[in-house]
C-alpha positions in Angstrom: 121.4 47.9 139.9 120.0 50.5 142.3 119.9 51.2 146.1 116.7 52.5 147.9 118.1 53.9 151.0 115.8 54.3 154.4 114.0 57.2 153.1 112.3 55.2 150.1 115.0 57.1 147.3 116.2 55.1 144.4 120.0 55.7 144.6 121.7 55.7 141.4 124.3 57.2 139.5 121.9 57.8 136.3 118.9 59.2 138.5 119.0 62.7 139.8 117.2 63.4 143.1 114.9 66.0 142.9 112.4 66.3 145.7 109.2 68.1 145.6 107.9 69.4 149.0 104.9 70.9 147.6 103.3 68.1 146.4 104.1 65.8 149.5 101.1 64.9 151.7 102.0 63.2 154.6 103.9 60.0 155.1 103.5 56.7 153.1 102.9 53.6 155.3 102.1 51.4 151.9 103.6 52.0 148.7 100.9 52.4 146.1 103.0 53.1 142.6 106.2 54.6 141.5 105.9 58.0 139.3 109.0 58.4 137.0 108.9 61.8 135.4 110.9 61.5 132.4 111.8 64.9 130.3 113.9 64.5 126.6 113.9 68.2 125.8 116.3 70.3 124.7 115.4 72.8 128.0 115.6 69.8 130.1 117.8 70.1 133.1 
């Protein structure tokens, strides 16, 4: 089970917070969708 603090986060030991500035807009009064970006390569971090 996971945790979505006040923020809107998911908090959860298997998901890693990563946070992308740039491609923020401007605040979200209705949530819309979830994105999950998902990467299984061998560069993956």
């Amino acid at each position: 089970m996971f945790i979505i603090d006040s923020h809107g986060k998911v908090i959860h030991a298997k998901i890693k917070q990563v946070i992308s500035i740039a491609i923020q807009k401007r605040a979200m009064n209705i949530i819309q969708g979830i994105i999950v970006h998902q990467t299984d390569s061998p560069t993956a971090k």
